[in-house]
DRENFI-257593 format. One record per residue: residue in one letter; y, z, x of N, C-alpha, C, CB in turn. Coordinates in steps of 0.001 Angstrom, whole numbers, plus 524288, in hexadecimal, padded with zeros to 5 digits. Glycine has a CB too. Example, Ala and Ser with C-alpha at 12.3 -4.5 7.8 and 13.67 -1.06 7.14 Angstrom:
residues 2
A7E9C681E78833867EE6C81E788300C7F31C81E78833907EE878235682C2CS7F73681BA8832327FBDC81BE4835668001E81EBE832647FDAA8165D83704
END
This chain:
residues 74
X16075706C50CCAE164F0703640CD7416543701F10D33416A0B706100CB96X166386FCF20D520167266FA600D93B16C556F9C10D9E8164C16F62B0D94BX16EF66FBF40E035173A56F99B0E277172C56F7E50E6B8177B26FC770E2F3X176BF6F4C80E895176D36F3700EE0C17A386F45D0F250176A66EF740EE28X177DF6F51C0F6DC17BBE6F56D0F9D717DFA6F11E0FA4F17ACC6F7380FDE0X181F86F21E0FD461873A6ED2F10028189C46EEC21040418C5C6EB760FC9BX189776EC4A1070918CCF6EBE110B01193B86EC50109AC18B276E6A710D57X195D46F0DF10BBE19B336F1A710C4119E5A6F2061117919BF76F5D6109CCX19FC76EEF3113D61A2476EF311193519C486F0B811B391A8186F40E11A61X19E406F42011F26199EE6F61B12231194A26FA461208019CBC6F87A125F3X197B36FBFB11A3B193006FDA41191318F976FBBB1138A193E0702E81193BX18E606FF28111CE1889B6FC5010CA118C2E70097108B317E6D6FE8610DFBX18BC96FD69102F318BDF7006D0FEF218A9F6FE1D0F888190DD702910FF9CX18A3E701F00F62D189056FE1A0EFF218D936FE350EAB9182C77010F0ECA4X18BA16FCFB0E77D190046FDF70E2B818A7C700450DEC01946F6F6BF0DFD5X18ECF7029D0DCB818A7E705810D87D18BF2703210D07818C3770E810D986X18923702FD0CF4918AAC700660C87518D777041C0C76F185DB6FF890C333X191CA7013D0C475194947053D0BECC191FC70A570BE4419394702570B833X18C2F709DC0BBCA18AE370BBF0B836189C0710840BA52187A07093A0B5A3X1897B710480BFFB18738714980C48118ADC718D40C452186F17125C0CAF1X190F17144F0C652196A07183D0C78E1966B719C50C33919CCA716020C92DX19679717800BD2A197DC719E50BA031948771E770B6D519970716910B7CEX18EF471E580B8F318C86722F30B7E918DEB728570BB911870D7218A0B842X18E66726B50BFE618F9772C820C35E1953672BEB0C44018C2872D5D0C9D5X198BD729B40C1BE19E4672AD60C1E619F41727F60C8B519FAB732A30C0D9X19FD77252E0C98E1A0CF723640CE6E1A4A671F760CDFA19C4E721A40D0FCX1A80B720B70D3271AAD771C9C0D2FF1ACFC71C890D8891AEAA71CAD0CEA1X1B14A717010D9071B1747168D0DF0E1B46D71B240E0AB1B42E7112D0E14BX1B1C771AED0E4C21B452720850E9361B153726320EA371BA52722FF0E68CX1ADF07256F0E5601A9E3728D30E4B71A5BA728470EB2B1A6A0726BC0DE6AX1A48072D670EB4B19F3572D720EF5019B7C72FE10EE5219FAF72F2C0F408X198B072D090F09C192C87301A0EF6A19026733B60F3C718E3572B940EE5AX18C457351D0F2DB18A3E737660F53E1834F7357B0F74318B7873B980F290X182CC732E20FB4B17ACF731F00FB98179C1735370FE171775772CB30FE79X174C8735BC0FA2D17249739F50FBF016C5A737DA0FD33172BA73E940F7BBX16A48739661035E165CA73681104E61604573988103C61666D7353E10ACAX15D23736BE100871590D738E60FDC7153AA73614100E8159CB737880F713X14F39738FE0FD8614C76735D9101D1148267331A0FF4514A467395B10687X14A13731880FBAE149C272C430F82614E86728080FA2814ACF72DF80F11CX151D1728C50F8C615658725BC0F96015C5C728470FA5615653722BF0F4C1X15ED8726260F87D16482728790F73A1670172AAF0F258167A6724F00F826X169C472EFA0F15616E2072D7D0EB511719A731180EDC616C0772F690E375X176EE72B0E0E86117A0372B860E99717DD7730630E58417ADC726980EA83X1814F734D00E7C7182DA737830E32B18839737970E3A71809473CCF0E26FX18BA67397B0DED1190C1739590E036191A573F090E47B19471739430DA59X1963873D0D0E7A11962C7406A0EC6F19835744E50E970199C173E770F1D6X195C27485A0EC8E19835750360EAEB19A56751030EE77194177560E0EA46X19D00754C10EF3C19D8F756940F57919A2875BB00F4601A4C5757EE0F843X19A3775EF60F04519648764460F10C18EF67619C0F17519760769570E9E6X18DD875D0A0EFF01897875B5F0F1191872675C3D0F83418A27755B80EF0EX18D2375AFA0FA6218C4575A950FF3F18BD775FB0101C118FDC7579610157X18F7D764F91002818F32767BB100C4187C476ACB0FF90193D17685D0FED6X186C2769250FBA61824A76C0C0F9DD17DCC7684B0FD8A1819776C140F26BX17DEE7650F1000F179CC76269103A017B62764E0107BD1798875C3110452X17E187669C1095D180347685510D4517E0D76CE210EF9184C7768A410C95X17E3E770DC10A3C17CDB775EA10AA0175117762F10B4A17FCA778F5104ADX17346772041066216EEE771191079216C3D7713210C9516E9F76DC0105F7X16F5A76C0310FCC16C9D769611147A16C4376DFF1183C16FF37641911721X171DB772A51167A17025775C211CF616D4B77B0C119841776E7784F12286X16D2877CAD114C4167CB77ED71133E1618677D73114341682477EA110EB8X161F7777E51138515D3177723114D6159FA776761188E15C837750E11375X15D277759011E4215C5D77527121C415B8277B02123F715F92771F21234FX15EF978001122DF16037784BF1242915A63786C8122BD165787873312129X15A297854711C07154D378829119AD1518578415119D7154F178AB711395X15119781A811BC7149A177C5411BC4145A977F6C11A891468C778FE12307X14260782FE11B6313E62783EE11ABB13F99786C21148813C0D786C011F90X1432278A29111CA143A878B3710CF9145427876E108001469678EA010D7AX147B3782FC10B4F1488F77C14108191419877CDC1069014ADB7743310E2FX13FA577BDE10C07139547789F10AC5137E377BC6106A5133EF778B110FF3X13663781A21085C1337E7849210394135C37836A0FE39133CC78ACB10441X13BBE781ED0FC9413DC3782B30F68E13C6E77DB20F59A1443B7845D0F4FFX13B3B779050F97913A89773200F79E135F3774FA0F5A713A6176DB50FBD9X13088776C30F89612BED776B10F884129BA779890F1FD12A66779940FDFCX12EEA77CCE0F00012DAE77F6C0ECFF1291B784450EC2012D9F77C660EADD
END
């Protein structure tokens, strides 16, 4: 599926189909959450414990790096 951006005042944004809001329950006032991948982007409905649990991640992984690599490496 294709959207587009647009220009809003000073910044960029899109509209999303019906069929989108009405699959993940969305509606105005709702926020999301992007998350930067390294393919691209997605977008999820915002958590706040999501944030919490990246949180805890980012300074685990940084703390433990060399035990990240070995459990990635399998």
């Amino acid at each position: 599926m294709k959207i587009k951006l647009q220009k809003l005042g000073n910044d960029l944004g899109t509209t999303f189909p019906k069929e989108i809001l009405d699959k993940f329950n969305l509606k105005e006032g709702d926020s999301l959450t992007v998350v930067v991948m390294e393919d691209g982007i997605k977008l999820i409905a915002y958590d706040p414990e999501f944030h919490r649990v990246m949180a805890a991640y980012k300074q685990g992984a940084s703390q433990y790096r060399n035990a990240m690599r070995d459990l990635a490496d399998g």
